[in-house]
KOLGU-235738 format. One record per residue (C-alpha): residue number from 1; x, y, z; residue in three letters. Coordinates in steps of 0.02 Angstrom, whole numbers, plus 50000, padded with zeros to 5 digits. Each point is the difference from the previous one (the first is absolute). Example, Ala and Ser with C-alpha at 12.3 -4.5 7.8 and 13.67 -1.06 7.14 Angstrom:
# residues 2
REC   pos       u       v       w   code
REC     1   50615   49775   50390    ALA
REC     2   50069   50172   49967    SER
END
This chain:
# residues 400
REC   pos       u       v       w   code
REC     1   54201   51774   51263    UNK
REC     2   49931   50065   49821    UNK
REC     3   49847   50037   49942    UNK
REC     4   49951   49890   49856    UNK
REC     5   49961   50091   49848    UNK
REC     6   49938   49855   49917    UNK
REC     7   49846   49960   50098    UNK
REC     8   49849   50043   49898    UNK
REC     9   49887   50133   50101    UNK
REC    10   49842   50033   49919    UNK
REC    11   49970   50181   50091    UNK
REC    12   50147   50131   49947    UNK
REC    13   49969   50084   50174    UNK
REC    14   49994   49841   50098    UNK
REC    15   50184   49968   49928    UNK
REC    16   50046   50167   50039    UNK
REC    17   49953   49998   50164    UNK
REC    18   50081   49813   50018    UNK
REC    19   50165   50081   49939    UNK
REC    20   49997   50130   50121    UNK
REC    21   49983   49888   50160    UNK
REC    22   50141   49911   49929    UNK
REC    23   50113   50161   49995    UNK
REC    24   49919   50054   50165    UNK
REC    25   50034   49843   50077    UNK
REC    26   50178   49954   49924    UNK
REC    27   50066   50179   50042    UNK
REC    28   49937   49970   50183    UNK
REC    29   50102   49876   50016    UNK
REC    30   50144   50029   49916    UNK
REC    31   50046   50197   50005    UNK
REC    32   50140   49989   50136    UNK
REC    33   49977   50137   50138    UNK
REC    34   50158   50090   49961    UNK
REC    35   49947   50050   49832    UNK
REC    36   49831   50089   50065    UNK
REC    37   50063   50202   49972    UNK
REC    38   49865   50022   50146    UNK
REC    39   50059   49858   50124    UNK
REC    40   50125   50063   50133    UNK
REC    41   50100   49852   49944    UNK
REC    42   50031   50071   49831    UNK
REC    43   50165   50012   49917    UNK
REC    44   50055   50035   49842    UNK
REC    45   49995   49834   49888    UNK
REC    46   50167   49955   49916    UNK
REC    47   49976   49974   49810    UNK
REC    48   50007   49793   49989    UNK
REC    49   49857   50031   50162    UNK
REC    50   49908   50091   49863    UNK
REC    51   50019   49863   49863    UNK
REC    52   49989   49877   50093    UNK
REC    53   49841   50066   50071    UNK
REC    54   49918   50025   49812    UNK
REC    55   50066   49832   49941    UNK
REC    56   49875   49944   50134    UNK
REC    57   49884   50133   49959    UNK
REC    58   49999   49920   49816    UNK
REC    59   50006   49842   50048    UNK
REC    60   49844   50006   50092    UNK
REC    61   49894   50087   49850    UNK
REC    62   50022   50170   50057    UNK
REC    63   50108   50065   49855    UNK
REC    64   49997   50002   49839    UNK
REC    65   49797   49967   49995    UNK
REC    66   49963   50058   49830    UNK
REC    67   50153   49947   49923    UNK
REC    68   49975   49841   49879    UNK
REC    69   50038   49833   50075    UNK
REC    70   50113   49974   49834    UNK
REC    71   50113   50139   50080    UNK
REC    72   49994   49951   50161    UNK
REC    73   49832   50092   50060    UNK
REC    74   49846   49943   50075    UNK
REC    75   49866   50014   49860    UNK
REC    76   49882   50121   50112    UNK
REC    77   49930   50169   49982    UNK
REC    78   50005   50180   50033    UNK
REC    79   49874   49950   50115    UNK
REC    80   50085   49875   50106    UNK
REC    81   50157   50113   49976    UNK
REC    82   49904   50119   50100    UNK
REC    83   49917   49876   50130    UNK
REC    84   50194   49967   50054    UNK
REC    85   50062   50180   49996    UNK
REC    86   49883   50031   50122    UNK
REC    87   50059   49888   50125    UNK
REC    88   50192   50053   49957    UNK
REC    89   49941   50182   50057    UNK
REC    90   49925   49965   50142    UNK
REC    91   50184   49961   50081    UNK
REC    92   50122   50094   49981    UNK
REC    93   50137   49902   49937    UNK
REC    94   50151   50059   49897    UNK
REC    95   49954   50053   49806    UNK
REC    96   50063   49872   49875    UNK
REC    97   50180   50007   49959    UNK
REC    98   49953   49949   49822    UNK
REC    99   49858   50096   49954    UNK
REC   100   50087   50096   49840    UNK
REC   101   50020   49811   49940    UNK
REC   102   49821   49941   50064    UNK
REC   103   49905   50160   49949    UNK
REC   104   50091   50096   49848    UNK
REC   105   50138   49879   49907    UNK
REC   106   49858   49864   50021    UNK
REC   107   49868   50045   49918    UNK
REC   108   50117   50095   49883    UNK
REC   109   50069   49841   49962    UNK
REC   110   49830   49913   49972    UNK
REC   111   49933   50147   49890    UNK
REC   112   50148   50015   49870    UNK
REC   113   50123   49882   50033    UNK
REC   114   50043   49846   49894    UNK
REC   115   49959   49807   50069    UNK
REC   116   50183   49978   50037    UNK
REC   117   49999   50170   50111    UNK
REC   118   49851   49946   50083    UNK
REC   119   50070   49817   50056    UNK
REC   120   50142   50050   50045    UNK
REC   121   49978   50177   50101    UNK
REC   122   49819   49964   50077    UNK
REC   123   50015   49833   50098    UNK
REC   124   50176   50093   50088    UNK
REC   125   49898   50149   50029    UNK
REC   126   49863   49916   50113    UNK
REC   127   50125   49872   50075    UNK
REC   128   50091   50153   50071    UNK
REC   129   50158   49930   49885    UNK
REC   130   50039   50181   49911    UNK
REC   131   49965   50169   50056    UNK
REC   132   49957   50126   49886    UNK
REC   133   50037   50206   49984    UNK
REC   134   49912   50127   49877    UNK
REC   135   50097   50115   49924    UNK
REC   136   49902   50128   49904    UNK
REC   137   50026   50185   50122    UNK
REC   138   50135   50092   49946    UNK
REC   139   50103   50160   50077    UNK
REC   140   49899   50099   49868    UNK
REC   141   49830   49882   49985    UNK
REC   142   49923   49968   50141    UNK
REC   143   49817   49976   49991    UNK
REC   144   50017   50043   49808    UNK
REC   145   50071   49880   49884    UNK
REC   146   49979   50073   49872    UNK
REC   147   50169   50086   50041    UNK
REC   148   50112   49840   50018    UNK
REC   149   50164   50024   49922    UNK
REC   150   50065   49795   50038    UNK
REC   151   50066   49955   49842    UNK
REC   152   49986   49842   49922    UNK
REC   153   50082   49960   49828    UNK
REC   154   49973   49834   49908    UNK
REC   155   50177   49910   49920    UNK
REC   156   49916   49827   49911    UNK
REC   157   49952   49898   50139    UNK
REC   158   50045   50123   50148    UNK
REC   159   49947   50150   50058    UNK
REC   160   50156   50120   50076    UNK
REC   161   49900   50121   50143    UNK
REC   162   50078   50174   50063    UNK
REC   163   49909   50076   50145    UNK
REC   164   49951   50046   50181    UNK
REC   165   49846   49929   50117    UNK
REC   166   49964   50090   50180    UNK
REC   167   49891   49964   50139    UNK
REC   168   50008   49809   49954    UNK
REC   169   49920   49898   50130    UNK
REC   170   50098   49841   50036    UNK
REC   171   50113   50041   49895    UNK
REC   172   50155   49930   50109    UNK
REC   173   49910   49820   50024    UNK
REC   174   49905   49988   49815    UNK
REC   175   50052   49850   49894    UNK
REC   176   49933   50080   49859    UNK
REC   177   49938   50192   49968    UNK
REC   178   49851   50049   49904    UNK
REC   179   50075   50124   49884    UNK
REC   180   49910   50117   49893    UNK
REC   181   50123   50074   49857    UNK
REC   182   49977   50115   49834    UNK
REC   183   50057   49939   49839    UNK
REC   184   49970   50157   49917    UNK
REC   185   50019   50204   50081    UNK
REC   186   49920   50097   50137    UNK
REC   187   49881   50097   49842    UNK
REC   188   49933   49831   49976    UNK
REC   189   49909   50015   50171    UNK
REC   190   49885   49845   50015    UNK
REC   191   50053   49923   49857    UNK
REC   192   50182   49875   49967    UNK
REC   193   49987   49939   50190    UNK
REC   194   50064   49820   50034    UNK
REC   195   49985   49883   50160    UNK
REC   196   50123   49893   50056    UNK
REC   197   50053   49857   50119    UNK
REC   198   50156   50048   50025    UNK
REC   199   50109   49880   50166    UNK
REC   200   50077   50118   50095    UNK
REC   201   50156   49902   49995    UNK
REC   202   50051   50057   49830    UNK
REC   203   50149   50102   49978    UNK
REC   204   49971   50182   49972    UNK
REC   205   49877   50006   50150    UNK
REC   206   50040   50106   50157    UNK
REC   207   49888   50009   50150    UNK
REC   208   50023   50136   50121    UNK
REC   209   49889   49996   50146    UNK
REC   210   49901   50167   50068    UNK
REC   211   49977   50031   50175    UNK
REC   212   49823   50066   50027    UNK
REC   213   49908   50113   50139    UNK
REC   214   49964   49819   50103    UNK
REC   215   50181   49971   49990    UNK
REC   216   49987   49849   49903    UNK
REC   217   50073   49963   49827    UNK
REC   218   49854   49892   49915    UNK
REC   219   50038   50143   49861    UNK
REC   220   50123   49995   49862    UNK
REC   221   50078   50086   49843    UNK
REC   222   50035   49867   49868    UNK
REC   223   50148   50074   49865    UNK
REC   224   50001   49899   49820    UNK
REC   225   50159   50012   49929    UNK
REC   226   50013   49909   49816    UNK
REC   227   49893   49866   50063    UNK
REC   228   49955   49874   49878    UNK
REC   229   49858   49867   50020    UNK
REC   230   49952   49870   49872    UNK
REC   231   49852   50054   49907    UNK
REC   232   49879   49848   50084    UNK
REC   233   50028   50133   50153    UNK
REC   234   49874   50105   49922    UNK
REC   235   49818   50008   50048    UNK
REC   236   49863   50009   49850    UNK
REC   237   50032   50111   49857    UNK
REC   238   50137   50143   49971    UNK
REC   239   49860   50127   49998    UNK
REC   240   49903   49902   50152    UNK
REC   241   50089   50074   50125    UNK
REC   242   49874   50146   50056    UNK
REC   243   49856   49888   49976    UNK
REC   244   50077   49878   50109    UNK
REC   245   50039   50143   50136    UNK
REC   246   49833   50068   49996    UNK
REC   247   49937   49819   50049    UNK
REC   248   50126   49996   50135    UNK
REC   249   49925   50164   50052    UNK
REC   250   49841   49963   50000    UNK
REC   251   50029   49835   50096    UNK
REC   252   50091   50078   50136    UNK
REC   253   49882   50137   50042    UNK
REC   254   49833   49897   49991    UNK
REC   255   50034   49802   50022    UNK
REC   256   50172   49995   50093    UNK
REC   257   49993   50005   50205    UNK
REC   258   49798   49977   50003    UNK
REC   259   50024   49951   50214    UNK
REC   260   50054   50197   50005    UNK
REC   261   49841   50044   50068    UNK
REC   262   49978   49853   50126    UNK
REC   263   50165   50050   50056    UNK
REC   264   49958   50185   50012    UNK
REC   265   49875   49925   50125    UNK
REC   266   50126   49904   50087    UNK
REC   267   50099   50127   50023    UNK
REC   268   49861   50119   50080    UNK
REC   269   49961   49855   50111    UNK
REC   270   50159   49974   50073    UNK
REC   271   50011   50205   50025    UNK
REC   272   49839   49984   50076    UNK
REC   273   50062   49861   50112    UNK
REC   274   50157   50073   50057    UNK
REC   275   49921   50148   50035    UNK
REC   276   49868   49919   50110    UNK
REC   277   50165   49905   50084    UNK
REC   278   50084   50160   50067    UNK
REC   279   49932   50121   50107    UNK
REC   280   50038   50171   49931    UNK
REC   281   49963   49934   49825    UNK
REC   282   49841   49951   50044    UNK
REC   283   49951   50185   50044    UNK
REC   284   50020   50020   49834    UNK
REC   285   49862   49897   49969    UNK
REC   286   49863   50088   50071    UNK
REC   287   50087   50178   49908    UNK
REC   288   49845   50069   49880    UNK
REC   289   50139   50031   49870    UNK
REC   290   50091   49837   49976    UNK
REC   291   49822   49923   50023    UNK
REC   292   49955   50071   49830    UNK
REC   293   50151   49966   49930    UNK
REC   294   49984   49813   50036    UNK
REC   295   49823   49991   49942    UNK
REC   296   50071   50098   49819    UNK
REC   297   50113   49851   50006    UNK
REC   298   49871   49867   50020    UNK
REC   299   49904   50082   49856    UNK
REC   300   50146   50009   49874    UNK
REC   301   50050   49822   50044    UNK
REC   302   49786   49936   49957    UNK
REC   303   50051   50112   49827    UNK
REC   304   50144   49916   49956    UNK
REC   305   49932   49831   50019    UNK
REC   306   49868   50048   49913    UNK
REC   307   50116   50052   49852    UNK
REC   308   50093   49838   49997    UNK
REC   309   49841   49901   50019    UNK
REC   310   49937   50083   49860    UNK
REC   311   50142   49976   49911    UNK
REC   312   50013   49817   50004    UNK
REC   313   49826   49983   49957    UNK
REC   314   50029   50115   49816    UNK
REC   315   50145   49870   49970    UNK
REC   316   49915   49863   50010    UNK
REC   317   49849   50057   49889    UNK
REC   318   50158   50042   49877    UNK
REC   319   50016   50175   50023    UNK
REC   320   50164   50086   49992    UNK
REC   321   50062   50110   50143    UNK
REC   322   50098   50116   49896    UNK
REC   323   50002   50165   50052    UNK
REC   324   49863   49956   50161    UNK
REC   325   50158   49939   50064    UNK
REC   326   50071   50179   50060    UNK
REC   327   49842   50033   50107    UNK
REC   328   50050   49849   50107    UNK
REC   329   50195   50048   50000    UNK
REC   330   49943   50190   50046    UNK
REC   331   49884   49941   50119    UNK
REC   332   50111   49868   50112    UNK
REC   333   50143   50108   50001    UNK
REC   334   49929   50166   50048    UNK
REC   335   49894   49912   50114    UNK
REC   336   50143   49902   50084    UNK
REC   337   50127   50117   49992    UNK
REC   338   49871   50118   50106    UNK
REC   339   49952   49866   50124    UNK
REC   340   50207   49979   50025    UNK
REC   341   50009   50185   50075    UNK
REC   342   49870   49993   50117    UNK
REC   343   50066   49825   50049    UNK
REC   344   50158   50063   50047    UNK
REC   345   49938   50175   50074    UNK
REC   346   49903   49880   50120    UNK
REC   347   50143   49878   50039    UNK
REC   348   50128   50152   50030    UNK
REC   349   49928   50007   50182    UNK
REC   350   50060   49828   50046    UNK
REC   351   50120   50008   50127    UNK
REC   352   50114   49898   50078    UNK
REC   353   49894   49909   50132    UNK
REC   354   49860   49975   49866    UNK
REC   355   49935   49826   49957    UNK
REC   356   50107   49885   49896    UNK
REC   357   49865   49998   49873    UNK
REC   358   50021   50174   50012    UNK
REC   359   50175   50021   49966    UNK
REC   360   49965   49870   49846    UNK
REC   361   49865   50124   49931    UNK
REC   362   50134   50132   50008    UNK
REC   363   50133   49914   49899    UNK
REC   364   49889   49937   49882    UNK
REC   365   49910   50150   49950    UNK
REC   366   50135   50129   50013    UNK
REC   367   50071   49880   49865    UNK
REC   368   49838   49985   49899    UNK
REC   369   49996   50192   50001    UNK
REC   370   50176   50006   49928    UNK
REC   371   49970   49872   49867    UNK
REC   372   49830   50085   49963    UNK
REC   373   50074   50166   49938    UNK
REC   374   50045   49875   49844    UNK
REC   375   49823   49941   49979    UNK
REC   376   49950   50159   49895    UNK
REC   377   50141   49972   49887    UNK
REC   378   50033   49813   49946    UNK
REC   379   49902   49920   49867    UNK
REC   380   49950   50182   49939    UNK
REC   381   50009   50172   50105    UNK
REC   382   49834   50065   50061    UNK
REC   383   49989   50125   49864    UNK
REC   384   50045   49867   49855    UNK
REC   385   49855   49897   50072    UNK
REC   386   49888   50173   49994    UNK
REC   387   50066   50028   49814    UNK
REC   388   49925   49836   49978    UNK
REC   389   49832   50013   50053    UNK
REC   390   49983   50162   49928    UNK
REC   391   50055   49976   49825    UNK
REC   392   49939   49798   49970    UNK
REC   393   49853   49978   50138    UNK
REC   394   49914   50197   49989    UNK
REC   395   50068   50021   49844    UNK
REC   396   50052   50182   50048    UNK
REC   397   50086   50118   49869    UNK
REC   398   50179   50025   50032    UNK
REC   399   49994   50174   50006    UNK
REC   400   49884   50026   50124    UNK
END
């Protein structure tokens, strides 16, 4: 069943709304229990579970929204974008295992890439055909680019790259990585970056896996030895590069993930609910203190909606996020990452004989609160996103 784009609906919200009881209804029907992080049933979804399950997700309309229909898209808006992410956060199914191809080498694609590049990575990208990685942190630029020492050196038609990626998600499954490169030195700071496509089956490139604190390896470092790519691997201009990463930037901490805070929500409703399923967690309940810590929840989750909301609606009257997009990335993560410790201080009194749903909550959220220690760091540390605000939103002084 997919929604059909083409049917001419007069009223923008009546479409809207149309689109979302489509996604309501569709997911209703066809999430399968197991892959419900809040359903006793649960268990961890094998990778072809998780493309096969967004090659139906797509399928049906729900990816890809604002994508054009020449590139395999739907035609829609930010608006109907956000009608659907709301119904993908109100269950708590697995996070995409392509969403560095759906939301970063995507529209990176569509901004700067040529026709050819767009025909022939975007259609893969939503069909769940190639996985994508981004490699732009470094072991000595992290959260600042402007100290990436990847090397890339052009010989005619090819371009020979020397360097070393870290913390690269998906890494070990990616087709292709996004790769962000410097064609000039480290004094040149902003300027002589270059983006790539580069497949990750080229010789030269070396992925070793990193275990992190949840004792998974989703992590990577990526090693480029001599690696040469032909030069219709590049993406826009030689001197495009930071331009192109400040777009990914941008895009990732305002537009990318807009169900986070239905899902926020979901999540304190299934704490809630186990909770209320289990005796002795239900005393904690009716405790003064985690009463008002519940209720802070409830308030930052209204905020954050109210950010995104907002956020769509400046889009579509053809505003650009820009900098705007750190208060969102700021918010969600310090926000989440907050809610994740009192989570798991309140499901570290289940016990043994306590209600399957219960013993769910507990697994679930002492692995959110793991994973959430990260939260403050990807797409931009805490303090790069205060830098931000300070400096291009206040327009604070540097020495202050």
């Amino acid at each position: 069943m997919q929604f059909d784009t083409d049917v001419a609906v007069p009223d923008p919200a009546a479409r809207r709304d149309a689109y979302r009881a489509h996604a309501r209804q569709w997911l209703a029907a066809n999430l399968p229990g197991h892959m419900r992080a809040d359903s006793p049933a649960y268990r961890a979804p094998t990778l072809d579970e998780c493309r096969d399950w967004e090659t139906a997700m797509y399928q049906a309309g729900l990816a890809g929204m604002t994508w054009p229909k020449v590139y395999g898209g739907h035609g829609l808006t930010l608006r109907e974008h956000l009608a659907v992410n709301k119904e993908i956060g109100a269950l708590m199914m697995p996070e995409s295992v392509s969403s560095i191809g759906k939301e970063l080498a995507g529209p990176i694609v569509m901004t700067v890439g040529t026709e050819a590049q767009k025909q022939g990575f975007l259609p893969d990208i939503l069909a769940m055909r190639r996985y994508w990685c981004q490699g732009f942190s470094e072991p000595d630029a992290g959260s600042d680019l402007a100290r990436l020492r990847t090397k890339a050196v052009q010989e005619g038609d090819t371009w020979r790259i020397n360097g070393q990626k870290i913390w690269t998600s998906g890494a070990a499954k990616a087709h292709y990585c996004l790769l962000l490169t410097r064609t000039g030195t480290v004094a040149d700071k902003h300027r002589g970056m270059l983006m790539f496509a580069v497949p990750m089956d080229t010789p030269g490139i070396r992925v070793a896996p990193i275990k992190s604190i949840d004792d998974k390896e989703s992590f990577a470092e990526v090693f480029f030895d001599d690696v040469v790519v032909p030069d219709s691997a590049r993406l826009g201009a030689p001197d495009e590069g930071w331009g192109a990463a400040v777009r990914v930037l941008s895009i990732e901490r305002a537009t990318n993930r807009m169900y986070r805070a239905w899902r926020f929500e979901a999540e304190l409703r299934a704490l809630v609910r186990a909770c209320k399923s289990d005796a002795q967690l239900a005393r904690l309940l009716e405790d003064g203190y985690y009463q008002r810590r519940i209720g802070d929840v409830v308030c930052q989750i209204d905020a954050l909606k109210g950010l995104v909301e907002r956020s769509v609606e400046q889009l579509m009257a053809g505003d650009e996020i820009g900098a705007r997009g750190s208060l969102t990335k700021l918010y969600w993560s310090e926000c989440h990452q907050a809610f994740a410790a009192l989570a798991r201080a309140m499901v570290s009194h289940v016990g043994p004989r306590s209600s399957a749903l219960a013993q769910r909550a507990r697994k679930h959220f002492t692995t959110a609160y793991l994973f959430s220690r990260a939260e403050t760091i990807y797409a931009g540390t805490s303090e790069v996103q205060l830098d931000v605000i300070a400096q291009r939103i206040m327009k604070l002084p540097k020495d202050l």
